[in-house]
DOTI-574686 format. One line per field, with one value per residue (C-alpha): residue in one letter; x, y, z. Coordinates in Angstrom, 1 decimal, padded with zeros to 4 digits. Layout:
BEGIN
resn <- c(a ...)
u <- c(X ...)
v <- c(Y ...)
w <- c(Z ...)
// end
This chain:
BEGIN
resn <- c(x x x x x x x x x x x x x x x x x x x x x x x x x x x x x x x x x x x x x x x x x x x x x x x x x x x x x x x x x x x x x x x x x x x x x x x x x x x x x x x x x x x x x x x x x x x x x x x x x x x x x x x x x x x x x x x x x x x x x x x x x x x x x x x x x x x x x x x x x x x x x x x x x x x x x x x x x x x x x x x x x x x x x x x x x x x x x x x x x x x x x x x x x x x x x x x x x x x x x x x x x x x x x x x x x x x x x x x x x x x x x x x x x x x x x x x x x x x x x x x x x x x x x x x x x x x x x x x x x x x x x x x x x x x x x x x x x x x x x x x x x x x x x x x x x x x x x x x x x x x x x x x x x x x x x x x x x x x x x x x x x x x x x x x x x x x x x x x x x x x x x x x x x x x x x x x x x x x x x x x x x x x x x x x x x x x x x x x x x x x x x x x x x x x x x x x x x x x x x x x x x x x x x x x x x x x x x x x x x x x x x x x x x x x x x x x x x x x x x x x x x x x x x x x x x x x x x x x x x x x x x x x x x x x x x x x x x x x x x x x x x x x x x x x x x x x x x x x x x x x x x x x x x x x x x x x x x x x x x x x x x x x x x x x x x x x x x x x x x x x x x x x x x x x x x x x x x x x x x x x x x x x x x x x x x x x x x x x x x x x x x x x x x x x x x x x x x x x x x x x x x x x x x x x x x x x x x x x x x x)
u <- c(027.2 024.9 024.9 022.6 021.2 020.3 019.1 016.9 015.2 015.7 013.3 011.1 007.8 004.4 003.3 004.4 007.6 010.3 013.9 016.1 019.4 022.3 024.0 026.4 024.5 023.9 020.2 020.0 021.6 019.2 016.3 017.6 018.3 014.2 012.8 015.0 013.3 009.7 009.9 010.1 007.0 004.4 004.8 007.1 004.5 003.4 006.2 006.3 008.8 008.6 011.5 012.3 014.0 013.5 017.6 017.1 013.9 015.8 019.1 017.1 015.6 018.9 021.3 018.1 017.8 021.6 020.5 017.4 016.0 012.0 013.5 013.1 009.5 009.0 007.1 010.1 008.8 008.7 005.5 004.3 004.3 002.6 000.1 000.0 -000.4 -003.4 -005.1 -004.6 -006.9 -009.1 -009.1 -012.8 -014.6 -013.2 -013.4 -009.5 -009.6 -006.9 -005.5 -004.6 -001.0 001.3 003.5 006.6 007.7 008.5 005.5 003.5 004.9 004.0 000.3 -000.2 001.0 -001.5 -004.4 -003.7 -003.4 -007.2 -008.2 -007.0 -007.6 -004.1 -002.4 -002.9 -001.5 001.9 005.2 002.4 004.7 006.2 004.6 007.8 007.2 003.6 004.3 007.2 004.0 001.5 003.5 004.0 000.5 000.0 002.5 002.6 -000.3 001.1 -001.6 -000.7 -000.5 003.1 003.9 003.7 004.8 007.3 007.5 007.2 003.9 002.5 -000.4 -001.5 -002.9 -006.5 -005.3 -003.1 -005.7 -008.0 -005.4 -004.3 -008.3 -008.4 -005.4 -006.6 -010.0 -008.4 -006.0 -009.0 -011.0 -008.2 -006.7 -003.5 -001.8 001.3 003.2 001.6 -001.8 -000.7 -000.6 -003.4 -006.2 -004.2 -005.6 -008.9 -009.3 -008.3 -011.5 -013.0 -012.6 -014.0 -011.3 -008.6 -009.1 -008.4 -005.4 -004.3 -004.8 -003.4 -000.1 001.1 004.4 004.9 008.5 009.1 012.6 013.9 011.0 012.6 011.8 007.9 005.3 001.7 000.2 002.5 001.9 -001.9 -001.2 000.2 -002.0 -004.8 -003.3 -002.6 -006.4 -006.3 -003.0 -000.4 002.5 004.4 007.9 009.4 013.3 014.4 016.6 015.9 019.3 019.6 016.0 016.8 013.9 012.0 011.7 009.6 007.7 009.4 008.4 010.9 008.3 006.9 009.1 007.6 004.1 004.2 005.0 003.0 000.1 001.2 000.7 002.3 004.9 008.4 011.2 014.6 018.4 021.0 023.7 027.2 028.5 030.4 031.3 033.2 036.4 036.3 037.8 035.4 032.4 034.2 033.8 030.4 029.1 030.9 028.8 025.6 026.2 026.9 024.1 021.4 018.3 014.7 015.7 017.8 021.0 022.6 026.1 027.6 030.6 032.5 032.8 036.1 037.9 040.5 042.3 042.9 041.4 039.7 041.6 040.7 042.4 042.2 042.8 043.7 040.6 038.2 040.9 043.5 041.0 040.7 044.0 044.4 041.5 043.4 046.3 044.8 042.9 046.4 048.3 045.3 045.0 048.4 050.6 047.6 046.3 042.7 039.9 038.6 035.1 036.3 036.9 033.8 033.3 030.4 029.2 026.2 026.0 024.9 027.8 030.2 031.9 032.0 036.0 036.6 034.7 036.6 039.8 038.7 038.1 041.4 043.3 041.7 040.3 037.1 034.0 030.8 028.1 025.3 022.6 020.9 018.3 016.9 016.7 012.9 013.3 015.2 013.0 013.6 012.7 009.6 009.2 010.0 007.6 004.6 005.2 004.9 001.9 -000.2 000.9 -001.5 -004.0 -005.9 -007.2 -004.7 -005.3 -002.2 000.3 -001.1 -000.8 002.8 003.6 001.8 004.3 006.8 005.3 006.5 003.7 001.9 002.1 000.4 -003.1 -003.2 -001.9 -004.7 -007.6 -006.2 -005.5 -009.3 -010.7 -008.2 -011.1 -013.1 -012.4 -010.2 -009.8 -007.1 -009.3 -010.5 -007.0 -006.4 -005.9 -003.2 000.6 001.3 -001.4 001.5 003.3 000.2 -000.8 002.8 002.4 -001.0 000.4 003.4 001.8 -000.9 002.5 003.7 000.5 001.0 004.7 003.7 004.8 008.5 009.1 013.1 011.8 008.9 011.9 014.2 011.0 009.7 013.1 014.5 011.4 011.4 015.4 014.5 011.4 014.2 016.9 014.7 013.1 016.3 017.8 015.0 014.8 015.2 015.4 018.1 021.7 024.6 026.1 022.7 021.8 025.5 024.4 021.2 022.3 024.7 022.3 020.7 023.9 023.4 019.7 020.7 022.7 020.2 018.4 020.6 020.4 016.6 016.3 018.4 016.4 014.0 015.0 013.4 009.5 006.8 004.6 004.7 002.1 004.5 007.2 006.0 005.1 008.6 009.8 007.9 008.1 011.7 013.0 015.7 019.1 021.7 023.9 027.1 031.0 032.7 035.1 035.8 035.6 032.0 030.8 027.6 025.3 024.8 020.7 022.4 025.0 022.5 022.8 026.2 029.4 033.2 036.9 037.8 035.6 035.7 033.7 034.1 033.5 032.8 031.9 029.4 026.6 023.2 021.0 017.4 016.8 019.3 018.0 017.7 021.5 022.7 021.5 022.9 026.3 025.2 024.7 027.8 030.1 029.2 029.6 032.9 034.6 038.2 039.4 037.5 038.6 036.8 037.6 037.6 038.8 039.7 038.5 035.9 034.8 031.6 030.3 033.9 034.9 036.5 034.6 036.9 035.1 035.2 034.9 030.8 029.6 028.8 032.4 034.0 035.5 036.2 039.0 041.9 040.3 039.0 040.7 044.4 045.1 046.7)
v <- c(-028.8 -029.8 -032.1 -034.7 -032.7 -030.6 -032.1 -034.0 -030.1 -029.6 -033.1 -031.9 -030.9 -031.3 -030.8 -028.6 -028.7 -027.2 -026.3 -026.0 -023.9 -023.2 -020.3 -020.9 -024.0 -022.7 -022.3 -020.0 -022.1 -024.7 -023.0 -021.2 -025.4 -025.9 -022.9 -024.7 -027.5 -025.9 -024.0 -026.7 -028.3 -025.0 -021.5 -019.8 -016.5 -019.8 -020.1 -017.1 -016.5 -014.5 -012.3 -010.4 -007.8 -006.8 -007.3 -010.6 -011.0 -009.7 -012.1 -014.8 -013.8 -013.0 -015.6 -018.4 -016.6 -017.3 -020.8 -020.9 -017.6 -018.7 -018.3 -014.6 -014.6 -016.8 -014.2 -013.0 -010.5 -008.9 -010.1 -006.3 -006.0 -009.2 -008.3 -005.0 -005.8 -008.3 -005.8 -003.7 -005.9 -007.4 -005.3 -003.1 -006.1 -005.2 -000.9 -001.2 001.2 000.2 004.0 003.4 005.7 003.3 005.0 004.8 004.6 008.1 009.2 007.1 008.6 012.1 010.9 009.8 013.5 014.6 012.4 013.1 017.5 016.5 016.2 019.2 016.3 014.8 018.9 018.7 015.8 015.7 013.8 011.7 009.7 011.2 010.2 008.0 006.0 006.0 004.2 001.9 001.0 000.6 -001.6 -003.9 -003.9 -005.0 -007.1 -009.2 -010.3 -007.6 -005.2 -001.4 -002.2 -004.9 -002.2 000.5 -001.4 000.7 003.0 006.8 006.1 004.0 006.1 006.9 003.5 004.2 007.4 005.0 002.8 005.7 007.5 004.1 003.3 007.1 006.5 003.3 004.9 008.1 005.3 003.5 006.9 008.5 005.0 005.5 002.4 001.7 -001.8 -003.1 -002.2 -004.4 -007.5 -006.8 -006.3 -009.3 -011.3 -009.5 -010.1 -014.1 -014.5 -014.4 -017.8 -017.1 -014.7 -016.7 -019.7 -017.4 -016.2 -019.6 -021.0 -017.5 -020.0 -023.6 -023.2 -021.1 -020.4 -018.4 -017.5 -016.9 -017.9 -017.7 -013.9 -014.4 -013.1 -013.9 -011.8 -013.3 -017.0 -016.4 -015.4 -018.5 -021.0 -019.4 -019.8 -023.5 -024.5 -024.6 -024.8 -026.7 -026.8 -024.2 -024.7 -022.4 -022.3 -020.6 -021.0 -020.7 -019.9 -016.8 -015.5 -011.7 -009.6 -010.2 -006.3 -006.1 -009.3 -012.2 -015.3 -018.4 -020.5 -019.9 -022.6 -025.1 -023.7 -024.0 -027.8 -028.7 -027.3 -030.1 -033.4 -034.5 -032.0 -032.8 -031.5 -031.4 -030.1 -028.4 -028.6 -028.0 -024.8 -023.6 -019.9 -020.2 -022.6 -025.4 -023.6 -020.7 -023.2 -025.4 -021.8 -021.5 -024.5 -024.7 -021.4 -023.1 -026.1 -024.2 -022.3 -023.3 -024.0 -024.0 -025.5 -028.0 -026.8 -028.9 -028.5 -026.8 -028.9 -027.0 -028.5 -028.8 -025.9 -025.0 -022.3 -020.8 -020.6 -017.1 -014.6 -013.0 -009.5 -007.5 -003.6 -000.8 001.2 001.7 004.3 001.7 -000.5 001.5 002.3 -001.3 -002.0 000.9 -000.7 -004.6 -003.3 -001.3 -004.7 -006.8 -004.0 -003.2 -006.6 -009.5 -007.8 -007.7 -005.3 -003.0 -004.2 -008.2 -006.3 -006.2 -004.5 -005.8 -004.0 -005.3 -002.2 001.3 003.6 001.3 002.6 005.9 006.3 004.2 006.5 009.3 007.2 006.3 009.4 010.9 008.0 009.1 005.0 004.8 002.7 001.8 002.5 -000.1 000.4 003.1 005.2 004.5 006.7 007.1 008.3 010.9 014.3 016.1 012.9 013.0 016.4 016.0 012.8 014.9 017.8 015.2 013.1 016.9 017.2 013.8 013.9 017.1 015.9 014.7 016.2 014.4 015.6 019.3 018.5 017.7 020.8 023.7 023.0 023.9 027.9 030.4 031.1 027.7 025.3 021.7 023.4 025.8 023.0 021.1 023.5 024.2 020.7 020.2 023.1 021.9 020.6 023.6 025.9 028.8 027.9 029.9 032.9 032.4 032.7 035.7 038.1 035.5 036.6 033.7 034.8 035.5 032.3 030.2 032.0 031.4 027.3 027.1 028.6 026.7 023.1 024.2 024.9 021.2 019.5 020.3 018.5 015.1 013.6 014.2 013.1 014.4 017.7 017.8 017.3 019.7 022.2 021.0 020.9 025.0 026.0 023.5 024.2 028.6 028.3 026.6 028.9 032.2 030.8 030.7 033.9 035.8 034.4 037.1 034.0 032.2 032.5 033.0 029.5 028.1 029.8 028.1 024.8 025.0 026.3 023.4 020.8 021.9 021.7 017.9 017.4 018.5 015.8 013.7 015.2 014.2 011.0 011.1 013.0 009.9 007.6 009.0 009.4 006.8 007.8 009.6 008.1 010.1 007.2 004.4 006.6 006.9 003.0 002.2 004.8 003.3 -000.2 -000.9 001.9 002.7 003.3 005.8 004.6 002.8 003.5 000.9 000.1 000.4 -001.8 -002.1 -000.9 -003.0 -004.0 -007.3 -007.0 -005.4 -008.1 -010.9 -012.4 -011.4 -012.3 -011.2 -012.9 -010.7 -009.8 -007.8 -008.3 -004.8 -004.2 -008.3 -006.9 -008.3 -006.0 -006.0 -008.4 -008.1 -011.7 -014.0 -016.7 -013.8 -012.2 -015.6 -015.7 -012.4 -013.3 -016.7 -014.5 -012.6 -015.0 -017.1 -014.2 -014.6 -016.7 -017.3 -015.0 -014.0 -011.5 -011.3 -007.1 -006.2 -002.9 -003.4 -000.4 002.2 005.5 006.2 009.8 010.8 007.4 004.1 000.7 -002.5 -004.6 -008.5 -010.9 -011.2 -014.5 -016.6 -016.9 -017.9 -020.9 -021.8 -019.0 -021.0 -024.3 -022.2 -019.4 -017.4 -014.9 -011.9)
w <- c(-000.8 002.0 004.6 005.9 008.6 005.9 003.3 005.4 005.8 002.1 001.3 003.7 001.1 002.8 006.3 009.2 010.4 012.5 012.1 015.4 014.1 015.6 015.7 012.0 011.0 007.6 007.9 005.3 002.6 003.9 002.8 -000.2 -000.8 000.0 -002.2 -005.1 -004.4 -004.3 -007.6 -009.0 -007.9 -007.7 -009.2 -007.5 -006.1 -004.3 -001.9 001.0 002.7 006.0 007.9 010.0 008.1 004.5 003.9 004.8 002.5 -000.4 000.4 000.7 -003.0 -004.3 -003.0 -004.0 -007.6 -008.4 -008.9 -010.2 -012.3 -011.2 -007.4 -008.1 -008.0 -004.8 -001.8 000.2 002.7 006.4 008.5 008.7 004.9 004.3 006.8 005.1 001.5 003.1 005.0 001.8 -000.3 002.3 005.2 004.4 006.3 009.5 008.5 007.5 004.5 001.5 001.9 005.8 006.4 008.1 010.9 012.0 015.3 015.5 013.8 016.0 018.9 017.9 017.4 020.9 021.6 019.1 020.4 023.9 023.1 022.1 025.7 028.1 031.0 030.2 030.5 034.1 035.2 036.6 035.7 033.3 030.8 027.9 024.3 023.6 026.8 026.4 022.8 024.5 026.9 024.4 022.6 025.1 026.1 022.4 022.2 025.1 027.8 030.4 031.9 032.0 035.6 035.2 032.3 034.9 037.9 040.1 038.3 039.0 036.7 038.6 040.0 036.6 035.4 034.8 032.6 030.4 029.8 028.6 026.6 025.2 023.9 022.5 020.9 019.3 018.1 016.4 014.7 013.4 012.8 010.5 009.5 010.5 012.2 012.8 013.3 016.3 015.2 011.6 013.5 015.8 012.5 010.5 013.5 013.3 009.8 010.1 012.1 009.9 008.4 004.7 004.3 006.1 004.0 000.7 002.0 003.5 000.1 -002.0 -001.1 -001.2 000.9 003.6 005.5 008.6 009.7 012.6 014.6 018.1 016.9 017.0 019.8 020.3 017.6 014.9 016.6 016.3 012.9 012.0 013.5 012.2 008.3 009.6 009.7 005.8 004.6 007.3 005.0 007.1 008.1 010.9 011.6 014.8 017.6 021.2 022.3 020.3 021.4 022.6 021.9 024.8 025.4 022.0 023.2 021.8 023.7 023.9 024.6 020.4 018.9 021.2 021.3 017.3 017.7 020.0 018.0 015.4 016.3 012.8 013.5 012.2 014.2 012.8 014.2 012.6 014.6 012.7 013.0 009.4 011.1 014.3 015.2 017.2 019.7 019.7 020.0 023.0 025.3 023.4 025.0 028.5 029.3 027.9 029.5 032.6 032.9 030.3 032.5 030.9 027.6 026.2 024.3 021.8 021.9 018.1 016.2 014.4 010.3 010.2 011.4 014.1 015.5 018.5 022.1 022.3 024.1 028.1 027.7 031.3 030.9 033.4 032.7 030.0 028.6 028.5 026.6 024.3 023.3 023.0 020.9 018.8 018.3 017.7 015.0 013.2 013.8 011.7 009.0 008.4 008.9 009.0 005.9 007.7 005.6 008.8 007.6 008.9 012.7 014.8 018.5 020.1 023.1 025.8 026.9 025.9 025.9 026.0 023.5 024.0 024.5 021.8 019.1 020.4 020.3 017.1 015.5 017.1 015.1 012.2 011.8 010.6 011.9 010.9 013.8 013.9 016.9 018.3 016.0 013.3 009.8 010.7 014.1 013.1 013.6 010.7 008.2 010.5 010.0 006.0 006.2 007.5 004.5 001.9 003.9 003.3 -000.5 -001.3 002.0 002.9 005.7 007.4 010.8 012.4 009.5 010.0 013.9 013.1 010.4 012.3 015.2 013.5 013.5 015.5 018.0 017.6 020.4 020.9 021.7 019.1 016.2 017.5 017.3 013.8 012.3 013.5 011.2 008.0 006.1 006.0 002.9 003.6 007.2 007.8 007.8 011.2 012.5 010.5 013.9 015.3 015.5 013.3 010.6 008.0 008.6 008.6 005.7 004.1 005.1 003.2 000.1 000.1 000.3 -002.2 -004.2 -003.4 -004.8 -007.7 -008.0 -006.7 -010.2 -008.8 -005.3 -005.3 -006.7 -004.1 -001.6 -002.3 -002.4 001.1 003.0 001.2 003.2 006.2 006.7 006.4 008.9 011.3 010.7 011.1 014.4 016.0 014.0 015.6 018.7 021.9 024.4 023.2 023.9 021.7 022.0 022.2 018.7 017.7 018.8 017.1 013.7 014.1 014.4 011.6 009.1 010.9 009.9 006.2 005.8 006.9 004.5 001.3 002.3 002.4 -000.9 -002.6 -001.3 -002.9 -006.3 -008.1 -007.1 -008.8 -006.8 -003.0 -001.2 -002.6 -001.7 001.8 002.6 001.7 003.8 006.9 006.4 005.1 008.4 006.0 008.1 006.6 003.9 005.3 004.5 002.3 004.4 008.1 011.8 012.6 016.2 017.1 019.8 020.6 019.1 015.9 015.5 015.2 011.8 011.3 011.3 011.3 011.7 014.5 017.0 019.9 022.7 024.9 028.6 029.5 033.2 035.5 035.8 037.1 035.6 034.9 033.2 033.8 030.6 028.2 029.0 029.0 025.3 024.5 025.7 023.2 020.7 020.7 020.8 018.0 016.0 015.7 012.9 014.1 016.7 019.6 022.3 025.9 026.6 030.5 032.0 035.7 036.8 035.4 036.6 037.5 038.9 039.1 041.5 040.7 040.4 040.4 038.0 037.3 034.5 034.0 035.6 033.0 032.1 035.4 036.2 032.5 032.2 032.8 030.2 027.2 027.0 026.7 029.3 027.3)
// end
C-alpha cells in the first residue's frame, strides 16, 4: 500500500515534474506504482525509464512486471545504452557509424596509450601523466566545465597543460577516426546529435513518458540531454535527492535537481518524506547532523513509518586491531544467537583501506565476506586482454585491438605494436617484419586469430581457444625470462592461476552468445562485476552502499580526517547512515598507526556534540 505522498506522484500523468526522495521513502515502489499506471494509458515500449545502473533497470522491470505482465515491455535502461542504441540508429548524420566499438574504461585507457605511442613527442617528456590519469583527466574535462588547467592544478602536472590539451584533441580524433568511443564520448555525440532538431523531435516523440532516477546522479551532459528531449515532449519526471548526491568526482552537480525545475515553469515538485528502512531512532541522529550542518540546501527532516528501536551505538576501540576483533565477535554473536544471515551484516568504510585488518581478521576466522568497491570486472587486465583477442576475430582493422595483442609478444614494445598495428591492413603484413626476433611469434599470433575467425558462431568455444593461447604466451614469457628472479617468476605464475579464474568467470558470462559484437557491447556497457557468494557480511564503500540496505550495519573507522568538500562528505556520512534498518554502530579506534607511529584519533566532526542525545556509548 501507498501513502498520500505517494500517490499524489503515482496520479501524476502529464507534464514535468520532480520527485524530492529521501533516503528509505520508497521511491521505487512509487514509480513501479506510476509505470502501472502508464501501461495502462500508452503501450508500454512508450514509457522509458532511465538509471543509473542496469541492476536497477532490470528491478525496476521485474519488481513492476509482478503486477502487470505489459510492465515488462516498458524501456528500462542505463543513460549510456539509450544514448547508445540512438546513436546506433541515427548517429551517421553526425559521422557516428552504427558499428562504433564502445570502450571500457580500461580499454579506453590503453587507447590514450596507443594514441599518444603515435607521436614520439609525448616519449620525451618527463613525469607526463600516466594513461589512467590522463583518462581520470579527460573525463573530467568532459564531464564537468573544468579546464585542463583546474584539472591539473598543483599538481606535479602542472607544467604540462598545453600537451594535455593536444593529446586530449588527438585522442578525440583517432576516437572519431576508428569509431571507438567510450562512455564520456556517448553523452557528448547524444548531445551532438539532439542539435539537430529534426532528429531530436523523432526521438522525443519515439516516447510518451519518460522517468529519470536518481537524478541528484546527473551532470551537464545528461542535463542537456534532457532539456533538449523537453522541447517536444515535457512529460518527463525526474526523482532524486540532494542529500545523497556523492559523485561529484565523476561530475555530478547538486545544483541538477534544481536546474531541471527551474527550466519548468509548470514544474510540479513533490516530497517524499517517510522513511520505511531505518528506525525512528536511526533517523533522529540522521537529522541532528543535517540539521547541524546542512548549509546550501534545504533538508527535510525523515519520519520514520512506524518503527522503533534502539539509539544507534558510539563503540570506541584501542586500535584498528582491537576493532577488528570486535567487529569479529559482533558479527558471531548476530549469526549464531540473534539468528542474523551474514548477508543482513554490512561494514561500510569512508575510506580506502579501511578494512584492511578486518579482511585478514576475517579470513583468519574462516567468516566469509562479500567485497563490494574497488575494480571493476572490466578493469581487470586480462578480460582487457581477452576483450581485445575477440575484438580482432570480427574487425581486421582494428589497429587499437592489434596495438593491445602485439604487446603481449616477447620483443614488442609500445613503438614497435604501433608501427605494426599501422601496417595490419595490408595483405600479408607480417612479411615485412620477417627479420625481427619476434618473427615466429608474430607469425604464430596471425595464424592463431585467422584460426579464431572462423569460430565466431560460438563465443565460449572462441574463449577457451583465445585464453589456452593467451594463458601459454604468459607462462613461456616468464618461464624463459633471464631477468627475472626466482620469487618474482613465483609471484608471476601466481597471478596468473589469479587471472584464470577471472577467466571462468568471463567464459560463463559468456555462454549464451553466438554473436561476439553483441557479446562484446554487453560486456562494456553492463561492467559486469564477478559473481557474488550466497551468503556472507558484505564489506562496502560508502559509493557502493548507495541503494542498499541491511539490519546491521557497521560504520568502520568514524575518525575525523582531512576534508576536501565539506557539503559532499557531509552527504556521504548521509548516505551511510540511512543505510541501516535497525541497528546502527558508529566504529572508532583510538589510536592508529601510521608509518610505524601512533595517531590519537577522534570522533569525525559531524557527529560531535550529539553523542551523549542520540546515541549509546558501548
Amino acid at each position: 500500500m501507498l501513502n498520500e505522498e505517494q500517490m499524489t506522484v503515482v496520479n501524476h500523468i502529464y507534464g514535468p515534474a520532480a520527485v524530492l526522495s529521501g533516503a528509505g521513502s520508497g521511491k521505487t515502489s512509487t514509480l513501479i506504482g506510476r509505470i502501472q499506471t502508464l501501461v495502462n494509458i500508452v503501450e508500454p515500449n512508450k514509457i522509458i525509464m532511465l538509471t543509473f545502473t542496469n541492476a536497477a533497470a532490470e528491478e525496476m522491470k521485474y519488481r513492476a512486471s509482478k503486477v502487470t505482465e505489459k510492465c515488462k515491455d516498458v524501456y528500462a535502461s542505463t543513460y549510456h545504452k539509450f544514448c547508445g542504441l540512438m546513436l546506433r540508429k541515427y548517429g551517421r548524420t553526425i559521422g557516428i557509424m552504427p558499428g562504433f566499438e564502445i570502450l571500457t574504461s580500461s580499454k579506453y585507457n590503453t587507447f590514450i596509450e596507443y594514441v599518444k605511442s603515435t607521436n614520439e613527442y609525448y616519449e620525451d617528456l618527463k613525469n607526463f601523466p600516466s594513461a589512467t590519469k590522463l583518462g581520470t583527466i579527460f573525463s573530467r574535462i568532459t564531464n564537468t566545465d573544468a579546464t585542463v588547467e583546474q584539472c591539473i592544478y598543483n599538481t606535479k602536472y602542472s607544467e604540462y597543460a598545453n600537451e594535455i590539451k593536444q593529446l586530449y584533441a588527438e585522442v578525440k580524433k583517432a576516437g572519431l577516426e576508428q569509431q571507438k568511443l567510450n562512455f564520456d564520448d556517448m553523452l557528448v555525440y547524444m548531445n551532438d546529435l539532439l542539435n539537430n532538431n529534426e532528429i531530436c523531435e523523432k526521438i522525443a516523440k519515439s516516447f510518451d513518458f519518460l522517468m529519470v532516477d536518481e537524478f541528484q546522479d546527473t551532470n551537464d551532459l545528461q542535463l542537456r540531454m534532457l532539456l533538449k528531449l523537453s522541447k517536444f515532449n515535457e512529460n518527463i519526471v525526474i526523482v532524486g535527492d540532494i542529500s545523497q548526491s556523492i559523485y561529484k568526482f565523476r561530475g555530478a552537480k547538486v545544483e541538477n535537481i534544481q536546474n531541471f525545475i527551474d527550466s519548468f515553469p509548470n514544474c510540479d515538485v513533490y516530497s517524499l518524506s517517510t522513511n520505511f528502512r531505518s528506525t525512528q531512532e536511526i533517523l533522529d541522529a540522521t537529522n541532528a547532523m543535517m540539521n547541524a550542518h546542512v548549509k546550501s540546501w534545504t533538508y527535510t527532516n525523515m519520519k520514520a513509518d512506524t518503527k522503533h528501536g534502539e539509539k544507534p551505538t558510539i563503540k570506541v576501540h584501542r586500535d584498528d586491531r582491537d576493532q577488528a576483533e570486535w567487529v569479529i565477535n559482533k558479527i558471531k554473536d548476530l549469526n549464531m544467537n540473534h539468528k542474523h544471515d551474514l548477508s543482513d551484516i554490512a561494514v561500510i568504510e569512508r575510506k580506502s583501506m579501511s578494512s584492511f585488518k578486518l579482511e585478514n581478521e576475517l579470513t583468519k576466522a574462516g567468516i566469509p565476506f562479500i567485497k563490494r568497491g574497488g575494480l571493476k570486472f572490466t578493469d581487470y587486465a586480462v578480460v582487457d586482454d581477452l576483450l581485445s583477442f575477440l575484438s580482432l576475430t570480427t574487425k581486421k582493422a582494428d589497429k587499437f585491438s592489434w596495438f593491445n595483442v602485439l604487446r603481449m609478444i616477447p620483443g614488442i614494445g609500445a613503438k614497435a605494436a604501433t608501427d605494426i598495428s599501422y601496417n595490419c591492413t595490408v595483405e600479408r603484413f607480417w612479411d615485412k617484419y620477417a627479420k625481427r626476433k619476434f618473427s615466429n611469434d608474430l607469425n604464430e599470433l596471425i595464424s592463431n586469430i585467422e584460426d579464431y575467425k572462423t569460430m565466431t558462431d560460438d563465443v565460449p568455444k572462441l574463449l577457451n581457444k583465445i585464453a589456452e593461447y593467451y594463458f601459454g604466451l604468459r607462462t613461456a614469457k616468464i618461464e624463459t625470462s633471464t631477468k627475472m628472479s626466482s620469487s618474482a617468476k613465483f609471484d608471476a605464475l601466481e597471478k596468473i592461476r589469479r587471472d584464470e579464474e577471472i577467466y571462468k568467470i568471463l567464459k560463463s558470462m559468456s555462454a549464451s552468445y553466438k554473436n561476439v559484437t553483441s557479446f562484446l557491447d554487453d560486456i562494456a556497457l553492463n561492467s559486469v562485476n564477478g559473481k557474488d557468494n550466497d551468503d556472507g557480511i558484505i564489506i562496502t564503500t560508502i559509493h557502493s552502499a548507495k541503494g542498499l540496505e541491511w539490519p546491521t550495519t557497521i560504520l568502520l573507522d568514524c575518525v575525523e580526517y582531512d576534508i576536501d568538500d565539506e557539503e559532499e562528505e557531509l552527504r556521504c556520512w548521509y548516505v551511510a547512515m540511512t543505510r541501516a534498518e535497525d541497528d546502527l554502530i558508529i566504529s572508532i579506534p583510538e589510536i592508529t598507526i601510521v608509518n610505524g607511529l601512533p595517531m590519537f584519533n577522534s570522533i569525525v566532526h559531524f557527529l560531535h556534540g550529539l553523542e551523549n542525545q542520540y546515541f549509546i556509548r558501548r
